[in-house]
VEXZATI-174893 format. One record per residue (C-alpha): residue in one letter; x, y, z; residue number from 1. Coordinates in nm, 4 decimals. Layout:
N
<nugu r="A" xx="X" yy="Y" zz="Z" k="NUM"/>
...
This chain:
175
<nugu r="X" xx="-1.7825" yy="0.6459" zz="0.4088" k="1"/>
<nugu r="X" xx="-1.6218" yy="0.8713" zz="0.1601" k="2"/>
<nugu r="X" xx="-1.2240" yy="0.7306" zz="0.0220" k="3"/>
<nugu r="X" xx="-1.1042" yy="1.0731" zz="0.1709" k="4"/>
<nugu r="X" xx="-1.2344" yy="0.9710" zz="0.5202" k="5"/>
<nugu r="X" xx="-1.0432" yy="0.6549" zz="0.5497" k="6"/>
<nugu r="X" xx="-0.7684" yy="0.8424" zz="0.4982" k="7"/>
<nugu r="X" xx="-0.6306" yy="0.8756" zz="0.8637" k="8"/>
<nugu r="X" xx="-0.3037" yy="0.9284" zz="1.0867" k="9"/>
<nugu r="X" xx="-0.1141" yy="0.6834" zz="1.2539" k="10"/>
<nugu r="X" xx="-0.2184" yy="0.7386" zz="1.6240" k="11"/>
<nugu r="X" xx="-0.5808" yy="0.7450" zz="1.4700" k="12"/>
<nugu r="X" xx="-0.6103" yy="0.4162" zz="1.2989" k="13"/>
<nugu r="X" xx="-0.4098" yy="0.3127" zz="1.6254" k="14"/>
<nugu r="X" xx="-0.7013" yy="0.4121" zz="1.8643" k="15"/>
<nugu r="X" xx="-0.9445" yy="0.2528" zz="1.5870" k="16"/>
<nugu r="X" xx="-0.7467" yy="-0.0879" zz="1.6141" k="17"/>
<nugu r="X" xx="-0.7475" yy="-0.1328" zz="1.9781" k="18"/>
<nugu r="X" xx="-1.0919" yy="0.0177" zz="2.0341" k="19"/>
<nugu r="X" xx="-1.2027" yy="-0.2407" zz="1.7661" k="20"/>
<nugu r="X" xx="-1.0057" yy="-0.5694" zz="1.9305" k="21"/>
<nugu r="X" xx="-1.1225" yy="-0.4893" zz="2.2932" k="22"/>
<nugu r="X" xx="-1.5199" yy="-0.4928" zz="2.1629" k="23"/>
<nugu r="X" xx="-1.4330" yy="-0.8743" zz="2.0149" k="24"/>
<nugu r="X" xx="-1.1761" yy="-1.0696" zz="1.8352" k="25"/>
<nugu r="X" xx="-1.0218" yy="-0.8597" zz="1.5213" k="26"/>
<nugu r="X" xx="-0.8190" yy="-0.9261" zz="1.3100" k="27"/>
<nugu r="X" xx="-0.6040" yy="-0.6477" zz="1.2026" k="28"/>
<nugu r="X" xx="-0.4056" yy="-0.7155" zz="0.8562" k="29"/>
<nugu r="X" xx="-0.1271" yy="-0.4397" zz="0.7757" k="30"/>
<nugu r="X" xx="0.0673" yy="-0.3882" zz="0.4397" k="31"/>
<nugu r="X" xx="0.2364" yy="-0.1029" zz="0.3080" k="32"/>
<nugu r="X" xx="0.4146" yy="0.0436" zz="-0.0458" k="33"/>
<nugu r="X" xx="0.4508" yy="0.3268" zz="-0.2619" k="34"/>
<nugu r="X" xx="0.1278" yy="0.2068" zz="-0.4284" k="35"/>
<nugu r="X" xx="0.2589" yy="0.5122" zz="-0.7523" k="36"/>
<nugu r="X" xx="0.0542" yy="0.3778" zz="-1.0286" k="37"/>
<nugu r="X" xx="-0.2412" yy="0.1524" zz="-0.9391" k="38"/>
<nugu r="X" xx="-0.2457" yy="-0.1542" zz="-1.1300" k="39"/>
<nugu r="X" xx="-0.4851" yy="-0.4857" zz="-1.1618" k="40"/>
<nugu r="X" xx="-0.1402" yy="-0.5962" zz="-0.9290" k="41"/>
<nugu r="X" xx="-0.1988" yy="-0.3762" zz="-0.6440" k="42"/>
<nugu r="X" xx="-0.6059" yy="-0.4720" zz="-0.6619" k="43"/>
<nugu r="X" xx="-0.5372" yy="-0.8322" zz="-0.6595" k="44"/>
<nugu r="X" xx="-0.2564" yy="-0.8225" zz="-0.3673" k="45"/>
<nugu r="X" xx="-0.4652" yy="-0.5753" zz="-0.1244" k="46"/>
<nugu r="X" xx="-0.8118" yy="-0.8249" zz="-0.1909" k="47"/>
<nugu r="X" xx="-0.5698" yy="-1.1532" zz="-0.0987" k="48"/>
<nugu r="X" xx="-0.4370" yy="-0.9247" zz="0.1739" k="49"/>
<nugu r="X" xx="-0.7887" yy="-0.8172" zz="0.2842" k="50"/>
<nugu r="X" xx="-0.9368" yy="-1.1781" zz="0.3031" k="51"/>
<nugu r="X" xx="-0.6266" yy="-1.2473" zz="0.5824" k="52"/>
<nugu r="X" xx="-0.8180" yy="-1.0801" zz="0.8832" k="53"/>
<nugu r="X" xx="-1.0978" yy="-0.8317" zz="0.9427" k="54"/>
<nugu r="X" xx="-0.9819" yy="-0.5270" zz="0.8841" k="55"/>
<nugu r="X" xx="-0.7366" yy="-0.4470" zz="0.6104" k="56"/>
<nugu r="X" xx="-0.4416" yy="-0.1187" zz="0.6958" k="57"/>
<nugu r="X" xx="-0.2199" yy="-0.0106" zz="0.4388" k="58"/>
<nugu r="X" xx="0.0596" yy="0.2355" zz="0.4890" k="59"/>
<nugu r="X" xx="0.1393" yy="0.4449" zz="0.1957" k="60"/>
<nugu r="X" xx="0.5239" yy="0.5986" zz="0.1478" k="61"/>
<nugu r="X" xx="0.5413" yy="0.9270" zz="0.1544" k="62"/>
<nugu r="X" xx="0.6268" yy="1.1501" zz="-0.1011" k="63"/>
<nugu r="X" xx="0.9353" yy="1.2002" zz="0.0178" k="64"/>
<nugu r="X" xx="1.0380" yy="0.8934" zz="0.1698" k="65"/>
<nugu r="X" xx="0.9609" yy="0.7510" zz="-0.1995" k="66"/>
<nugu r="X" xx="1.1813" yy="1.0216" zz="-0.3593" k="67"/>
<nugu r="X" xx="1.4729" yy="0.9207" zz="-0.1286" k="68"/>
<nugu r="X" xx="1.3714" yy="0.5387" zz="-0.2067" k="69"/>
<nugu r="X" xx="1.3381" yy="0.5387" zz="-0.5700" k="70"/>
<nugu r="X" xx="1.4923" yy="0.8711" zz="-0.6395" k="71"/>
<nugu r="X" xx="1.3443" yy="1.2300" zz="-0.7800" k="72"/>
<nugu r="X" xx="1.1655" yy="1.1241" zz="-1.0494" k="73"/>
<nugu r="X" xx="0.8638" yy="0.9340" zz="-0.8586" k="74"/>
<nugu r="X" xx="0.6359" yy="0.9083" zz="-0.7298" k="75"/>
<nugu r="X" xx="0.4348" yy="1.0053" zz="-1.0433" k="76"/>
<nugu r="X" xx="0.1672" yy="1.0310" zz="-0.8258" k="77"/>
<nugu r="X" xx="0.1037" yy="1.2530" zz="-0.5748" k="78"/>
<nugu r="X" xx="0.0576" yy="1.0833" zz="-0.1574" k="79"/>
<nugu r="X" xx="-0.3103" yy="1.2577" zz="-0.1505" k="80"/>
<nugu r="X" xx="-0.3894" yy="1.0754" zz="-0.4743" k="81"/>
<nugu r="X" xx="-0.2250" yy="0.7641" zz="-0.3774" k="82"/>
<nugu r="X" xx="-0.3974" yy="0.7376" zz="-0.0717" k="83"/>
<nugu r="X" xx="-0.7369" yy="0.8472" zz="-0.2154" k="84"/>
<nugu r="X" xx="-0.7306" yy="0.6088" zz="-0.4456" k="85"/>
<nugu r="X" xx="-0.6283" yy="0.3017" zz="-0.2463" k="86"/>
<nugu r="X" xx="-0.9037" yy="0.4145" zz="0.0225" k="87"/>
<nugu r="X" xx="-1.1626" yy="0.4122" zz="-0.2495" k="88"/>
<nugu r="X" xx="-1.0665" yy="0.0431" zz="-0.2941" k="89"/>
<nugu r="X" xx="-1.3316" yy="-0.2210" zz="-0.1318" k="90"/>
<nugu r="X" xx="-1.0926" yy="-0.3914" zz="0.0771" k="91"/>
<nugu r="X" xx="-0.9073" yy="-0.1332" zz="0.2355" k="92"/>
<nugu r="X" xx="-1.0459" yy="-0.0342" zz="0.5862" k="93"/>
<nugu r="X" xx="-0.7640" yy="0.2842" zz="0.5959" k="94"/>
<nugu r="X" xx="-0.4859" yy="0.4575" zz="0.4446" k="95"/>
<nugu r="X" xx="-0.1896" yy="0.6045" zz="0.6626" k="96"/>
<nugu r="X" xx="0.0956" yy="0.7738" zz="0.4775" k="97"/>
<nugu r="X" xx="0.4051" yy="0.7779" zz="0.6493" k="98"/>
<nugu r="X" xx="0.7490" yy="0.9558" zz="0.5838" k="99"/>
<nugu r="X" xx="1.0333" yy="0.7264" zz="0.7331" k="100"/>
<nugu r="X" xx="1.1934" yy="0.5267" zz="0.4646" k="101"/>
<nugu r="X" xx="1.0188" yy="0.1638" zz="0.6326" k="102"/>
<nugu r="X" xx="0.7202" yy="0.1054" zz="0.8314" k="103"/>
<nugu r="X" xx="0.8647" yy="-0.0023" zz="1.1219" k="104"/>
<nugu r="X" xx="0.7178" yy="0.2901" zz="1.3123" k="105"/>
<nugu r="X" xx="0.3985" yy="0.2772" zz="1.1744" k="106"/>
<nugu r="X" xx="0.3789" yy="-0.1180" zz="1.2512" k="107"/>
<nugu r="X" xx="0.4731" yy="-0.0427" zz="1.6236" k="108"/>
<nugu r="X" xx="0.2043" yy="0.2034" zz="1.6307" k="109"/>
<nugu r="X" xx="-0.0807" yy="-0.0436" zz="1.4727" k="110"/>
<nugu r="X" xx="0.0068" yy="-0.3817" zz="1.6383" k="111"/>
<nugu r="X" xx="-0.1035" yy="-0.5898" zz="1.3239" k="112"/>
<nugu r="X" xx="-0.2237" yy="-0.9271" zz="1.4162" k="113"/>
<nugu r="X" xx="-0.1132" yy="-1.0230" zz="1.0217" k="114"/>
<nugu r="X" xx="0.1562" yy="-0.8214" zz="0.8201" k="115"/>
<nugu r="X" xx="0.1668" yy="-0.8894" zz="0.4676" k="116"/>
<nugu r="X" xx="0.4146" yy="-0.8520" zz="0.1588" k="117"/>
<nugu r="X" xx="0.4532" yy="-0.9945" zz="-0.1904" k="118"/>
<nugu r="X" xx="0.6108" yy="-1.2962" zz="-0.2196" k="119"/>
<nugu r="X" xx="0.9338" yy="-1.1297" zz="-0.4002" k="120"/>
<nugu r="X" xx="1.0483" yy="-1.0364" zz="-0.0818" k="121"/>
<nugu r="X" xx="1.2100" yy="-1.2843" zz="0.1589" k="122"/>
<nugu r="X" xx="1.0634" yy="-1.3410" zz="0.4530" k="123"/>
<nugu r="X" xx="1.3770" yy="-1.2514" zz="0.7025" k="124"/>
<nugu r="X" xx="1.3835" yy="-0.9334" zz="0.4535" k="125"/>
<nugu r="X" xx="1.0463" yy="-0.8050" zz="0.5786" k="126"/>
<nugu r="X" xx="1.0745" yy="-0.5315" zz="0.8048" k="127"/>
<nugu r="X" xx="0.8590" yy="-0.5853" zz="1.1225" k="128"/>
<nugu r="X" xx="0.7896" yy="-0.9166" zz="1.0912" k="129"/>
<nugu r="X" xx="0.9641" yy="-1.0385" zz="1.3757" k="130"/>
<nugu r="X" xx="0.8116" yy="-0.7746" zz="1.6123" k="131"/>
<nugu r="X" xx="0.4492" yy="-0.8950" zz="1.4643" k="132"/>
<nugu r="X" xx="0.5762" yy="-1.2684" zz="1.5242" k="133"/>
<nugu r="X" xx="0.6733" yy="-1.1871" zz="1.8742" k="134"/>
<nugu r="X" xx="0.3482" yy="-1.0526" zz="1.9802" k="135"/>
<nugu r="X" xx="0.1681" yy="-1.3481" zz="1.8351" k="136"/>
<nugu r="X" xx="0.0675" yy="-1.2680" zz="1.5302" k="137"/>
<nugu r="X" xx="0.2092" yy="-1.4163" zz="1.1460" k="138"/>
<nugu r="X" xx="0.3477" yy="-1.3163" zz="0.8201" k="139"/>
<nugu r="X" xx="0.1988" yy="-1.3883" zz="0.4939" k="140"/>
<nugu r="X" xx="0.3736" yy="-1.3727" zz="0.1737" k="141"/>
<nugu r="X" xx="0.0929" yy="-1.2975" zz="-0.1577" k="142"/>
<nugu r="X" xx="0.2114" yy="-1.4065" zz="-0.4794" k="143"/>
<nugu r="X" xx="0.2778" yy="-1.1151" zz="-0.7195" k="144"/>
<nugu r="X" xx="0.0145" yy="-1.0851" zz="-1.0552" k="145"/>
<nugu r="X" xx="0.2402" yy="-1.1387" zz="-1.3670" k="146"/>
<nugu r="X" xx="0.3892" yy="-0.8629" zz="-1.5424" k="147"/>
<nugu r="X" xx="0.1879" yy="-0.6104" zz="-1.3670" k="148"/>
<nugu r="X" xx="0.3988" yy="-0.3804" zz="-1.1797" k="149"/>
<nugu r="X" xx="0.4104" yy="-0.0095" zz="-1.1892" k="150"/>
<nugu r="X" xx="0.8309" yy="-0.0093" zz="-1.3246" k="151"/>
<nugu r="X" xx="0.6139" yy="-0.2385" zz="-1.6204" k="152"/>
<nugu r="X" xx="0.3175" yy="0.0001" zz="-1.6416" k="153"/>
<nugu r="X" xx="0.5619" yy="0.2861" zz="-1.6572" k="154"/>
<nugu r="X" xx="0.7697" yy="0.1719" zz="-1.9310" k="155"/>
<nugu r="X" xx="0.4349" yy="0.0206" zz="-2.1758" k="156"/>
<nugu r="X" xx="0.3439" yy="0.4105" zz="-2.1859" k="157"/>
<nugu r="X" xx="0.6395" yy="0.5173" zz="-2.2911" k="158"/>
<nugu r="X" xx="0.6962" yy="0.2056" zz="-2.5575" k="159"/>
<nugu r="X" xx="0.3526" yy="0.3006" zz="-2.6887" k="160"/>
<nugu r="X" xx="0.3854" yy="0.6531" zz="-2.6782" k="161"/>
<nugu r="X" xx="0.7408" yy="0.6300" zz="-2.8044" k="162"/>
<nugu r="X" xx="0.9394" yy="0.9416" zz="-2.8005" k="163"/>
<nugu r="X" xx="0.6568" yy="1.1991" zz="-2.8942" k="164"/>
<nugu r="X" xx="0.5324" yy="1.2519" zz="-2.5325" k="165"/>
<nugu r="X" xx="0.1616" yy="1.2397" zz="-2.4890" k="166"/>
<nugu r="X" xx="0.0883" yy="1.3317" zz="-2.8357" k="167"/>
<nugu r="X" xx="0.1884" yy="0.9574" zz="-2.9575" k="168"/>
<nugu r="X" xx="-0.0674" yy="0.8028" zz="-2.7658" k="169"/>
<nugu r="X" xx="-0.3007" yy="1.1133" zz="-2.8103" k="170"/>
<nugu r="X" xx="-0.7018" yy="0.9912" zz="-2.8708" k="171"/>
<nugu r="X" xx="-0.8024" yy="1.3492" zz="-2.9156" k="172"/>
<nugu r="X" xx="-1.0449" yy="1.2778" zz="-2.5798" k="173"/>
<nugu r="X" xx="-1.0156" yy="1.4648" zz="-2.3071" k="174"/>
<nugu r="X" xx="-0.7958" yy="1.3901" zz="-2.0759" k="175"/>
């Protein structure tokens, strides 16, 4: 399957999920983030995430849910990138983008059996987590990767390129 096919809509993956648990016992692992820049971070999470469950679902922000998150400057990124990209990872099963400002919704709609954050956030902080607890299922908490963050990647280009734009880190390749 092609990244741009695992690319789906909510009510899709949805259908996918249940059709999937009533042939046997699945395990359906959610996360979600603005996954802007990926990073050796992100890779390392979503293959911890992965090896919770059978099947591995990760809601993407929208590009304007992100905007009103982290404000008009991001995402760098654009949602049909992001989402590519994280579909054309190994452990990702599918991509949903979604435009409220939390995945509440979204988690409704999927039912995960597992929802997983990073371990920066608290676990009474993680939205959904009690609805996922209450129909039987658990949260896990992945340690973060050092250092690697896309705020961090972010600022390294601009300390390397400095104040001269692309043409301080310029290698004369194409780009």
């Amino acid at each position: 399957m092609r990244a741009r096919e695992k690319v789906r809509d909510g009510e899709e993956v949805a259908g996918i999920c249940r059709r999937l648990r009533d042939e046997g016992s699945l395990c359906v692992v959610f996360t979600n983030g603005c996954f802007d820049l990926l990073h050796v971070g992100h890779l390392r999470y979503l293959e911890e995430a992965r090896k919770l469950g059978d099947l591995l679902v990760v809601g993407i922000n929208s590009d304007a849910s992100i905007r009103m998150i982290k404000g008009p400057q991001r995402p760098i990124q654009g949602e049909d990138e992001r989402s590519e990209l994280l579909a054309g990872l190994h452990c990702v099963d599918y991509v949903v983008i979604f435009d409220s400002l939390d995945p509440l919704p979204l988690i409704e709609l999927i039912q995960p059996d597992v929802l997983v954050k990073g371990a920066d956030w608290p676990e009474d902080m993680i939205v959904g987590a009690e609805l996922v607890r209450r129909n039987g299922g658990r949260v896990a908490r992945i340690p973060l990767v050092p250092s690697q963050s896309t705020t961090a990647l972010i600022r390294r280009v601009i300390e390397r390129c400095g104040g001269n734009g692309l043409h301080g880190c310029d290698t004369g390749a194409p780009e």
